[in-house]
N, C-alpha and C positions, 0 to 999 in steps of 0.2 A: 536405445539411443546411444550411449555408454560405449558401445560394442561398434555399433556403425564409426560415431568419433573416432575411435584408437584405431578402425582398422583406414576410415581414410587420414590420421593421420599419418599411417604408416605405410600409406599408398606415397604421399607425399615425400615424406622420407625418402624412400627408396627412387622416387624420381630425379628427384635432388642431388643423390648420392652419384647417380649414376651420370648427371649431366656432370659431376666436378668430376668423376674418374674420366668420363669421356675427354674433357674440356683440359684437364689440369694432370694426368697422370695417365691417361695410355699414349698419350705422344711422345712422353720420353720414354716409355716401357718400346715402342715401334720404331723410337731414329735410327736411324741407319748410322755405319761409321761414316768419319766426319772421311772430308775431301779430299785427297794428296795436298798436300799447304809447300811442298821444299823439293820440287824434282831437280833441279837446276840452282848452281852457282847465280846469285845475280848481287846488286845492291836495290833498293825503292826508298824513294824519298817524297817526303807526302809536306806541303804547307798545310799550318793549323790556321782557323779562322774565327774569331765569336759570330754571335747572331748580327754582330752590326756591321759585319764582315771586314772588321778588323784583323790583320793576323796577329798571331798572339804565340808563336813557336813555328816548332821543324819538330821531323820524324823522320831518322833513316833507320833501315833493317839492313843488314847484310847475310846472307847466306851460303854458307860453307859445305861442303857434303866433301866427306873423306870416306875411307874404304871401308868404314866399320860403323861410323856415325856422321851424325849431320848436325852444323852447330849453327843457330841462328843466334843476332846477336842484333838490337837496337837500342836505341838511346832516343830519348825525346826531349827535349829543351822548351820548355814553357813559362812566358812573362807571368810573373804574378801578381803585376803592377795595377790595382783597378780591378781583380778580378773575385776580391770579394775582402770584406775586412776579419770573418771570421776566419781566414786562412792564419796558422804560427809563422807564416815566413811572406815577405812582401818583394820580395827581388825575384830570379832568377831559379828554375828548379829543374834539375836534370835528373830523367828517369834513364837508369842502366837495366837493360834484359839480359839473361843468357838462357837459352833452352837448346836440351841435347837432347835428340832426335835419334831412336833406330831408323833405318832405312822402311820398314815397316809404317814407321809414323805413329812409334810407342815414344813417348816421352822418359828419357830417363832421369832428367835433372834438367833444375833451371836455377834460376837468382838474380834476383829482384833488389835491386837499392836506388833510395832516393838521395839525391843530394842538392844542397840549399836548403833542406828544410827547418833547419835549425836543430835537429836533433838527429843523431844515427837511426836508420831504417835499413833493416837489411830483411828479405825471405828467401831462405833457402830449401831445394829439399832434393832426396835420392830417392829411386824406385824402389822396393825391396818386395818383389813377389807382385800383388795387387795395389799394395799401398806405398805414399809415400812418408818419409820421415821428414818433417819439416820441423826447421826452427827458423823463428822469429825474434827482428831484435827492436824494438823501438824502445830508444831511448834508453833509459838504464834498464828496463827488463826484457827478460829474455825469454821467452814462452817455445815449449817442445807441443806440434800440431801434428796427429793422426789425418791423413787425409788418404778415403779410398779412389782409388783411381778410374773403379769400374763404373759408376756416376755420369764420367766424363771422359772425351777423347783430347783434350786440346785446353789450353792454357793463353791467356792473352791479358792488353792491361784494358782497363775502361777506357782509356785516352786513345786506343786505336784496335780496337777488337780482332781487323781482320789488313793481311796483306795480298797474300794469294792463294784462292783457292781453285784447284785444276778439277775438269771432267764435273762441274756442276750441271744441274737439268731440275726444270719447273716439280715443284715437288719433294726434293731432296728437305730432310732434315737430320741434323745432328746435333749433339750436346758439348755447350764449350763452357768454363770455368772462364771469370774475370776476377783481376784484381784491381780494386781501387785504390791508388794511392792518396786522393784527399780525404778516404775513411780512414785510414793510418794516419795523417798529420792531424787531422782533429780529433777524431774517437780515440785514437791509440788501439783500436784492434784489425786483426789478420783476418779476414773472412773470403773463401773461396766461393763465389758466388756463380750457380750451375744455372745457365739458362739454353732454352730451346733453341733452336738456330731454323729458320726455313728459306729455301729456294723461293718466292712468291710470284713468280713470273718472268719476263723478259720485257725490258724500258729502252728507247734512245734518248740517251743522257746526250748533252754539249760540253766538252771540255775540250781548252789548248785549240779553239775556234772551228772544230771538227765534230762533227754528228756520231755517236759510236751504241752502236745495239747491246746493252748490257743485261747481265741477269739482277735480277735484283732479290736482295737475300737483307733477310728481317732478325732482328730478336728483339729482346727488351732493353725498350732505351735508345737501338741504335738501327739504321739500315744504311747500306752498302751498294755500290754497284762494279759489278764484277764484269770485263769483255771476257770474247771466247775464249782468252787462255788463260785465265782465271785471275788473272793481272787487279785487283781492286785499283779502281780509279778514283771514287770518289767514297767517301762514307762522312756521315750524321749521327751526331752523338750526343745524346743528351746527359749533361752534366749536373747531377745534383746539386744543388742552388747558383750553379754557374752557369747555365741554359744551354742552348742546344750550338757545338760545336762542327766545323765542315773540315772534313779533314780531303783535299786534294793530290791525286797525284802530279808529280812536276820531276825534273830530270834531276841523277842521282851526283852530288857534288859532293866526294869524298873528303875535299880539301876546307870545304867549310864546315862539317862536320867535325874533322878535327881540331880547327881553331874555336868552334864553341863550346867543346869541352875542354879545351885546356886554357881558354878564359875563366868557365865555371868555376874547373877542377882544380884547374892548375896542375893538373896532368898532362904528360906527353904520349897518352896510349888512349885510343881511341875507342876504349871498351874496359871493365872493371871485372870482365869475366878470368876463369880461371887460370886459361892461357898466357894473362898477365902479369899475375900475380907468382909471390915465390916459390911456393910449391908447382908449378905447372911442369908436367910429363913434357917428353919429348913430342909425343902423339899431340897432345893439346897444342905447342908449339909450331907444326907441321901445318894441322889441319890450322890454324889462326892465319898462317903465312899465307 
């Protein structure tokens, strides 16, 4: 009796094990690489909305492709007014991106800062082989993060995971990293958080009063809809105690983009990345113009 027990409990086990490697660990062992995200020069601009379909910010991305590298560059502007009491800062908070792109679609660098928050946040990091060298600064400490790169193909924030992704088809998955920046203003830690990405079929979505057949591509927290030139239109994001956010596409207005950052900032440059700042190469300079 003894013997039959241990051996069906270890029939059980091994059931068990094999539905979680199934379910939880051979789909990122099989994603494929992730999708061209940067073939083409353009800008996108996305309105933010809550559940009660309030808007509640903006999102522009710009995209640059020079002879050697490719530099994307967004900023996101979001009210904080009402949208939770446990947040440190109640006004106005501007998120700065920079990611630098081989022509490949290796990431070589990026950097990440928040402002309004009431306290400096900045992430940084360089590629160096496989892994990247990051440092983080929140607040008065300053933390150095190993991060490997072979995990993940792709780098985004929670507040807008995805902008464009080219050559999609039902079935496609890949692996993307997020960064949350309201785990930074309340926890105070840096976590690169890898989730699955999948293609889950093909929707006609309604936006800007026109019918449009899009692909629809999933992860955790969030879904997307993508038309055929991989343009994201629409995406849903679910915000840790701030509920579930609509982020839409709408036309790209350069000129108010920059008068909302240099309300925030109080800056006359439309980006915090490196091309601006004092150190920036003639190349950075170039590819920024």
């Amino acid at each position: 009796m003894n013997r039959f027990f241990g051996i069906t409990i270890t029939v059980i086990w091994l059931i068990a094990m094999a539905a979680l490697v199934r379910r939880d660990v051979l789909p990122y062992w099989t994603a494929q690489d992730a999708p061209n995200q940067w073939s083409r020069a353009g800008g996108y601009q996305c309105g933010i909305s809550n559940e009660a379909g309030k808007r509640i910010g903006t999102t522009w991305v710009t995209h640059t492709p020079g002879p050697q590298l490719v530099t994307v560059q967004s900023v996101t502007e979001i009210d904080l007014a009402g949208l939770g009491s446990y947040l440190p800062a109640a006004g106005r908070l501007l998120v700065d991106t920079n990611l630098t792109y081989e022509h490949n679609g290796g990431l070589m660098e990026f950097e990440f800062k928040l402002h309004g928050a009431g306290m400096p946040i900045e992430v940084s990091g360089e590629r160096l082989g496989h892994d990247f060298a990051c440092t983080a600064r929140i607040g008065e400490v300053t933390t150095i993060l190993p991060l490997d790169w072979r995990l993940s193909e792709g780098l985004s924030e929670l507040l807008r995971p995805f902008t464009h992704l080219e050559n999609l088809h039902v079935g496609q998955r890949w692996r993307l990293r997020l960064l949350d920046p309201f785990a930074m203003m309340t926890g105070g830690k840096v976590e690169f958080r890898t989730q699955l990405v999948t293609v889950t079929g093909q929707e006609t979505i309604r936006i800007g009063g026109r019918e449009v057949e899009c692909y629809r591509i999933e992860t955790d927290g969030a879904t997307a809809w993508a038309d055929d030139q991989g343009r994201v239109l629409v995406q849903e994001v679910r915000i840790p105690l701030l509920g579930r956010w609509r982020i839409e596409d709408e036309p790209f207005d350069k000129e108010r983009m920059r008068t909302t950052i240099i309300r925030i900032r109080g800056g006359d440059s439309p980006f915090s990345g490196r091309a601006n700042g004092p150190h920036a190469t003639k190349k950075d300079e170039q590819a920024h113009d």
